[in-house]
C-alpha positions in Angstrom: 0.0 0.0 0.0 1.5 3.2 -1.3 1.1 6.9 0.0 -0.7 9.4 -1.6 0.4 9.8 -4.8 2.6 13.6 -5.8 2.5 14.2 -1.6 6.4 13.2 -0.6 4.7 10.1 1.3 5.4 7.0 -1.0 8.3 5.9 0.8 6.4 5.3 4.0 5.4 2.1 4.6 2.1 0.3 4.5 1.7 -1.1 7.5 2.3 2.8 9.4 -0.5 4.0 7.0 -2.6 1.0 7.8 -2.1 2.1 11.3 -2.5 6.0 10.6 -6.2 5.0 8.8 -7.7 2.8 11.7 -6.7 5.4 13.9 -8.4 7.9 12.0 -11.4 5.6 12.0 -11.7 4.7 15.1 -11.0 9.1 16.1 -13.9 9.5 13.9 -16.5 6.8 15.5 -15.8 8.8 18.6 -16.2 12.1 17.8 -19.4 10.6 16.6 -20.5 8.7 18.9 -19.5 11.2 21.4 -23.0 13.0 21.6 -24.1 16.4 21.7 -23.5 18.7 24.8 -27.0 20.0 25.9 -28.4 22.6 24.0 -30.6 24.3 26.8 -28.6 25.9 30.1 -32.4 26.3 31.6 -31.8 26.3 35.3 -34.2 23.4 37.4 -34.6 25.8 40.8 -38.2 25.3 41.9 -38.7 22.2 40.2 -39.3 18.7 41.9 -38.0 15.5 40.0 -38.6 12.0 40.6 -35.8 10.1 38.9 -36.0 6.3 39.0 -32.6 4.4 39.0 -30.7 7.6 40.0 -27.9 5.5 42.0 -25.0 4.7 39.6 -24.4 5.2 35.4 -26.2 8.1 33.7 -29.2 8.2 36.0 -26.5 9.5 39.0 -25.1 11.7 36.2 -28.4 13.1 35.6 -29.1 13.6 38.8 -25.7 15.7 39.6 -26.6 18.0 36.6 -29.9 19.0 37.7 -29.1 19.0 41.6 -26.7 21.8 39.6 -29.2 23.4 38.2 -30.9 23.6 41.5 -33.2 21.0 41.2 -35.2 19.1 43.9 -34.5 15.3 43.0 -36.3 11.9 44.8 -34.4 9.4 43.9 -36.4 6.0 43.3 -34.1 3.4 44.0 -34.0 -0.5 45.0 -30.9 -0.9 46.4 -31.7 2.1 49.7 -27.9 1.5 50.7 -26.5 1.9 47.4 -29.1 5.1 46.9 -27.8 6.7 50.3 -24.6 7.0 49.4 -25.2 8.5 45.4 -28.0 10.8 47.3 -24.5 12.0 49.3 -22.1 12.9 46.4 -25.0 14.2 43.9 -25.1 16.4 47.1 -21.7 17.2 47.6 -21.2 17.6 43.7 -23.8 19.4 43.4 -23.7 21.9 46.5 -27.3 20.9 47.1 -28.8 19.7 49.9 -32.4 18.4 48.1 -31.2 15.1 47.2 -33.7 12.7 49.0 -33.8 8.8 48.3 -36.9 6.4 48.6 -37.5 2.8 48.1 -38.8 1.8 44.8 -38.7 -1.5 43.3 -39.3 -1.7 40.0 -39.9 -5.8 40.1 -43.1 -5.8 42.4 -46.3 -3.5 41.2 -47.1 -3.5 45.5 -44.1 -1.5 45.7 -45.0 1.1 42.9 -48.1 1.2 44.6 -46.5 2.1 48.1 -44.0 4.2 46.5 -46.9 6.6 44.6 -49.0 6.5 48.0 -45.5 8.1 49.2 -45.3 10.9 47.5 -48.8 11.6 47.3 -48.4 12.2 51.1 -45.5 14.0 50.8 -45.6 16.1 47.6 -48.1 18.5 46.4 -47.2 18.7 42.8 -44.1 16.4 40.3 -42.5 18.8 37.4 -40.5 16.3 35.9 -40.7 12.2 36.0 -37.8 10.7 34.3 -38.1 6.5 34.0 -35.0 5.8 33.9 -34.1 2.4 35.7 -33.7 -0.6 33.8 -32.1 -3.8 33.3 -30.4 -5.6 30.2 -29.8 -9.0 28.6 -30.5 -11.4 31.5 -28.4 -14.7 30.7 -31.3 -16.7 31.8 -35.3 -16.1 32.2 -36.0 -14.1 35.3 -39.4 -13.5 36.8 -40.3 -10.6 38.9 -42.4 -11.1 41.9 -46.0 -10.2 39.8 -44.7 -13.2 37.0 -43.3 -11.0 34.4 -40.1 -11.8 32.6 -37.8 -8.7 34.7 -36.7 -6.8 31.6 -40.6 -6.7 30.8 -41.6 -5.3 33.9 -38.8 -3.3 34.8 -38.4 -1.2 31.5 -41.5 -0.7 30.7 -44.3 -2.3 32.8 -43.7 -0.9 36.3 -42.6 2.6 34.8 -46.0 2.3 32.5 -48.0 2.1 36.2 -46.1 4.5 38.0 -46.4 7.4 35.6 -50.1 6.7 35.5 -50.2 6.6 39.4 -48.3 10.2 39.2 -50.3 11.9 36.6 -52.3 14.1 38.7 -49.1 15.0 39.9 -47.9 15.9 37.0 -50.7 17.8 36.4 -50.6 19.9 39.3 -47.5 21.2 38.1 -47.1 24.3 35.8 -46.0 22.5 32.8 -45.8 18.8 33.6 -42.9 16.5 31.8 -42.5 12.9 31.3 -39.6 11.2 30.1 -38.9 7.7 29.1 -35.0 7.2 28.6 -35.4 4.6 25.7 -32.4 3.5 23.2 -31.7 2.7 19.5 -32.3 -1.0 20.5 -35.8 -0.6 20.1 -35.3 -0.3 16.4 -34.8 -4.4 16.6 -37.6 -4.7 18.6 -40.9 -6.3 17.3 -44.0 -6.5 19.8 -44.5 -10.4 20.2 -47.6 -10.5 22.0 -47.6 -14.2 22.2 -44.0 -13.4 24.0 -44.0 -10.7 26.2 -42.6 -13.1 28.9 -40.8 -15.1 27.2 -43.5 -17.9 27.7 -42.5 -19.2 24.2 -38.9 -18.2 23.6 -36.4 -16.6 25.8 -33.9 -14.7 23.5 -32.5 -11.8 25.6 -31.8 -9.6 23.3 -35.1 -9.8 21.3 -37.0 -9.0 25.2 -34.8 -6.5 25.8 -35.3 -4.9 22.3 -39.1 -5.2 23.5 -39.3 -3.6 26.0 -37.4 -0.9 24.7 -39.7 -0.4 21.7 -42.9 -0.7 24.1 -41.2 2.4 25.6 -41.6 4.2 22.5 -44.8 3.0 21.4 -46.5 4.3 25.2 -44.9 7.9 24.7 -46.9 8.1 21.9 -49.9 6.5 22.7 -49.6 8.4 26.7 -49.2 11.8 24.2 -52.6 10.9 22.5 -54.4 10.8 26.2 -52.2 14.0 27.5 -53.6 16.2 24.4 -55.0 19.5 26.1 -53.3 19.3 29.4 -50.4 20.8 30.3 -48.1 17.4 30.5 -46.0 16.4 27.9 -44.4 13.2 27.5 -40.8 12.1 25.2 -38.9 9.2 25.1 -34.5 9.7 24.8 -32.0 7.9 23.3 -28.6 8.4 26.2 -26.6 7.0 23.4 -24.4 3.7 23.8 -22.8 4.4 26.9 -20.1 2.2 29.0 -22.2 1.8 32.4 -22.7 -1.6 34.5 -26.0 -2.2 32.4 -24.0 -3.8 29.9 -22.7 -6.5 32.8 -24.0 -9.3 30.6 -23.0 -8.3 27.4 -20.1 -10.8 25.9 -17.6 -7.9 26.2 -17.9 -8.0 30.2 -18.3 -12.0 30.8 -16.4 -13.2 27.5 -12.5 -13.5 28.7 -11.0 -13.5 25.1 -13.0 -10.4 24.3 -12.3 -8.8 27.1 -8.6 -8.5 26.8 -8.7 -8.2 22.6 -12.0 -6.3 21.6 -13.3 -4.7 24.6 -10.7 -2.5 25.5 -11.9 -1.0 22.4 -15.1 -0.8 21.9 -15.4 1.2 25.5 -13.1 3.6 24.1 -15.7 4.2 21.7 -18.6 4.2 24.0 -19.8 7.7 25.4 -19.4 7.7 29.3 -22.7 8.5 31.6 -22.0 11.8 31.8 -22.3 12.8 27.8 -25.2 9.9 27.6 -27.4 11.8 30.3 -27.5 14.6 27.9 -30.2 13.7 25.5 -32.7 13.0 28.8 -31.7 16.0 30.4 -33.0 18.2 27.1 -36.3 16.0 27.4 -36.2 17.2 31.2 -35.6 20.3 31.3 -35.0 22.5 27.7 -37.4 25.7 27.2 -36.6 24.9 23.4 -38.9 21.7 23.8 -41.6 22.9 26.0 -44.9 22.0 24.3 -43.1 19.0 22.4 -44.4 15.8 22.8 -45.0 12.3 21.8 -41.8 12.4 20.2 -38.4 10.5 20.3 -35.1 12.4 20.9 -31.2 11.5 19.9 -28.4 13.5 20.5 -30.6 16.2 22.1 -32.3 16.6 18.9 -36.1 14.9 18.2 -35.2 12.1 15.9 -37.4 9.0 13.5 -37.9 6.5 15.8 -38.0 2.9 14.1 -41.1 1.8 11.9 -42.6 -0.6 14.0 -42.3 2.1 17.0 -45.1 4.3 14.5 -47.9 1.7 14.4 -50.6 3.1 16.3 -52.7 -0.3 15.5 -50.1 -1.7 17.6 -49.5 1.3 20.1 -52.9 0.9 20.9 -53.0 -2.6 21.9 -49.9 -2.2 23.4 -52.3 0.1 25.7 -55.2 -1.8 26.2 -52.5 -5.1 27.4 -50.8 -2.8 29.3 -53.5 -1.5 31.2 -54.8 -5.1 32.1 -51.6 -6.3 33.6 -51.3 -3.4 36.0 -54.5 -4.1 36.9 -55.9 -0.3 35.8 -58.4 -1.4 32.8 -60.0 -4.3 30.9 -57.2 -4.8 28.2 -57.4 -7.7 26.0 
């Protein structure tokens, strides 16, 4: 392999340019993968946000920037330990002291029951709710406590009830928001109705692509029923970010990859702190205010996949949904 030809460069070899072009490549992928830096510097003072999954990866990220911005956050975590000690350096971080933490556990519907009852008690009105807490890729079928496959309930299902259980919440504020931290996955995703728990198949990544696509299909189908109020609700693409969520990805449990390709592939990754940008714009932008039912990327609204604009199949997504939380009829 020769240099450019007329530049002075043929008598370098071709294995330096070999090295020069994957280098350039791979400095490429990560500029573009990098993600956008928020667009919006609109302050969050006055404003109370319930964040689920706020304890570790973007969701603590997210948390520190509007804590920043002098938000009020409740984080909605599982793991109260682990919760405690996030709710401390978002604090410290973010030199602000309303950083509270509560038990919320996204595998049981009794405890997103107890958790709305909560903050019913305790709050008067919920500016922002941002479902963020998930899980990914379980090696092996895992059922929740209700009987739902976990990456079933936990995306989508339990967030599903809880923002219905908040709405008047919502409502009560000035200009309520919603937002449903999604990914690109759910462009693979196809809603297998005969499936949702895995009762047929269990292929991780097809459930996981499921759930993230029912994520999608709600925020539209939630944006129909919102129409005239003063609530809006999005969906956000963080971006592939290098957080623990990918602990059962081959890169983390494969040995050979782990010493050859991962090293990598992370490099390319954004970190938690450029992923939480694309939510954050959902949270808290002016520019978006009014917006909703739409699906955001690097803090710009972006096409979500095909199947993710069926309405035939946004609406029975609904009337399902609705029947296994126990709030409607459904199918």
């Amino acid at each position: 392999m020769q240099g450019p030809p007329g530049l002075g460069f043929d008598d370098i070899p071709s294995g330096v340019w070999k090295i020069a072009i994957l280098i350039g490549v791979l400095v490429f992928i990560k500029v573009y993968f990098k993600g956008a830096v928020t667009y919006s510097h609109a302050l969050a003072k006055g404003k109370t946000f319930i964040l689920t999954g706020g304890n570790q990866g973007i969701g603590m990220e997210l948390a520190k920037e509007i804590a920043s911005r002098g938000g009020r956050i409740i984080l909605a975590c599982r793991n109260l330990e682990s919760a405690k000690e996030a709710a401390d350096e978002i604090k410290k971080a973010a030199r602000n002291k309303e950083v509270y933490v509560k038990h919320l556990d996204l595998a049981s519907l009794d405890s997103v029951h107890k958790f709305s009852e909560e903050i019913h008690k305790e709050e008067e009105k919920i500016d922002v709710l941002i479902n963020n807490a998930g899980v990914m890729m379980n090696p092996e079928l895992s059922k929740t406590k209700d009987g739902f496959e976990e990456q079933w309930q936990v995306n989508y299902l339990s967030h599903f009830l809880l923002t219905h259980l908040l709405l008047d919440l919502l409502k009560a504020a000035d200009r309520g928001r919603i937002v449903n931290v999604s990914c690109r996955a759910h462009g693979a995703g196809e809603m297998m109705f005969n499936n949702l728990n895995g009762e047929q198949e269990y292929e991780p990544r097809r459930l996981y692509s499921q759930s993230k696509l029912a994520q999608v299909l709600f925020t539209r189908q939630m944006a129909k029923t919102l129409e005239g109020t003063n609530v809006t609700v999005n969906a956000a693409h963080p971006g592939v970010c290098n957080t623990n969520l990918l602990k059962h990805m081959p890169l983390h449990s494969n040995k050979f990859l782990m010493i050859t390709t991962a090293p990598i592939v992370f490099m390319l990754m954004k970190s938690a702190k450029d992923g939480m940008n694309t939510p954050l714009t959902c949270a808290i932008a002016d520019e978006i205010s009014g917006v909703s039912g739409k699906y955001f990327s690097e803090c710009m609204e972006a096409e979500p996949s095909k199947n993710a604009l069926d309405d035939d199949v946004a609406s029975r997504l609904w009337d399902v949904s609705m029947k296994m939380v126990g709030l409607g009829k459904g199918e």
